[in-house]
N, C-alpha and C positions, 0 to 999 in steps of 0.2 A: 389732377384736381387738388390734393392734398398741397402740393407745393406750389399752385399758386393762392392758396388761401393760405398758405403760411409765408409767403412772400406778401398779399395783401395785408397780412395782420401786422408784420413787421414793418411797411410803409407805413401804414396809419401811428403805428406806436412811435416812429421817430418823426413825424408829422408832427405829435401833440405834444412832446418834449420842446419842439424847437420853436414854440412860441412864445417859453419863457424867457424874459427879459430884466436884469439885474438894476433896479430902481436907485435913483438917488435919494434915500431920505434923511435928515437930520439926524446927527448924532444922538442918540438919548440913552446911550451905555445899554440899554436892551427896550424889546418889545414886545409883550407883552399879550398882547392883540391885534389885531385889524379887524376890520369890518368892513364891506361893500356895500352898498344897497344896487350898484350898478356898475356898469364896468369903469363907471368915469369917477363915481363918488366914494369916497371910504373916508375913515377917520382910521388910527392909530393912536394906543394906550402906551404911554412912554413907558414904564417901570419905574424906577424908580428915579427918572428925571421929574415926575409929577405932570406930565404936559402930555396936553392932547393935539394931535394933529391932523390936520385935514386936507385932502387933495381931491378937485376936482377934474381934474385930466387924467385919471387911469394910475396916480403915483408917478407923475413925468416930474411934478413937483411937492411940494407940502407945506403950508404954513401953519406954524402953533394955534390957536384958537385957545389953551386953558394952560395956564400952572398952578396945581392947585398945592403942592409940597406934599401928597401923598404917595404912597407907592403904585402906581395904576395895573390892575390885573385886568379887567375884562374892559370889552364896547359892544354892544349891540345898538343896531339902529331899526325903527318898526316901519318906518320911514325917511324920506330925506331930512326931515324938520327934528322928528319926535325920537332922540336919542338915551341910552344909561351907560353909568361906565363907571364900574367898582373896582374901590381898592382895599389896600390891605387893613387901611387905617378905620376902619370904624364907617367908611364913610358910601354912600351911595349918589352918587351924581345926574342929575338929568336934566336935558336940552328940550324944548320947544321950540326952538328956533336956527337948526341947523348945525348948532355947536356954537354961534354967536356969544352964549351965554348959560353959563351949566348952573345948578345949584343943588348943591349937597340936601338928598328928603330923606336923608337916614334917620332922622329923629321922627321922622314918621311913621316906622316901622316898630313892631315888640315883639318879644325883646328889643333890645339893642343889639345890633351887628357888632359882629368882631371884624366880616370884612365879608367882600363879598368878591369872590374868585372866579367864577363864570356866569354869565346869560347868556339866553336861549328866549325867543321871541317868536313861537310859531304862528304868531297873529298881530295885528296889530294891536288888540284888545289884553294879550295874556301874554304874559312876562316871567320867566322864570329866571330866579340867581341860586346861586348855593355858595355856603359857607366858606372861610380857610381851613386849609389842611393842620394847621394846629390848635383848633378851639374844635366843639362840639359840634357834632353833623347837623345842619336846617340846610332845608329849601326854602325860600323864600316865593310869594308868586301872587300877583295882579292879575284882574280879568276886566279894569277898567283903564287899562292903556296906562300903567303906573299910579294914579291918584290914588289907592287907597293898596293894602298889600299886609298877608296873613304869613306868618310864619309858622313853619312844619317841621317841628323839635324832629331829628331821624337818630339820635342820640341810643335806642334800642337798638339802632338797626346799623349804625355805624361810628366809626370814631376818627380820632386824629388819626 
């Protein structure tokens, strides 16, 4: 019994290995992030090409969607439509419309962002970012699907 559940475990684990497959996507010297909402849609944050990418076929392909000439660290999408995607530069990005058309609502925010290096979206409604690794710790976070957004100095509790 032990040896065929240690043969069954080993089928399965070289099973789920070999269903990955090495994607073509555009050069952008690195990246940065990806994001899924499905197995067909995702976007990619170029690094420091400044450009965001979008595939609807699973990554078989990818067309740019944004150059914005910032350094891009994070994507998250809440939805297909309702996207963010921060960078190093001060700036915070977001989509209503698929990616079509992003616009910078860091001036929305206070403080002012030094940059914004990960999101986290466990709802559609609540949004979370957090800071770069070399300015002061904040969380950043919305609970009205980005429009409005409170920052949380963590400056006591952590640093560069």
């Amino acid at each position: 019994m032990k040896i065929q559940l240690s043969s069954l475990f080993m089928f399965m684990t070289l099973s789920a290995f070999s269903q990955w497959t090495t994607l073509n996507i555009p050069s952008a010297g690195r990246y940065d992030d990806v994001f899924f909402v499905n197995d067909s849609l995702g976007w990619a944050a170029g690094g420091n090409s400044g450009r965001i990418y979008k595939t609807t076929n699973g990554g078989t392909s990818w067309t740019m969607q944004y150059n914005t000439g910032d350094y891009l660290r994070s994507i998250e999408f809440v939805n297909p439509l309702v996207g963010f995607c921060g960078s190093l530069e001060s700036s915070l990005f977001k989509t209503t419309d698929g990616g079509a058309t992003w616009i910078d609502i860091a001036s929305t925010i206070s403080p002012v962002l030094a940059g914004v290096c990960g999101l986290s979206a466990p709802s559609e409604n609540v949004i979370y970012g957090c800071g770069i690794w070399s300015e002061p710790a904040f969380v950043i976070k919305s609970v009205d699907g980005g429009t409005t957004w409170t920052s949380i100095n963590l400056s006591q509790y952590a640093s560069a």
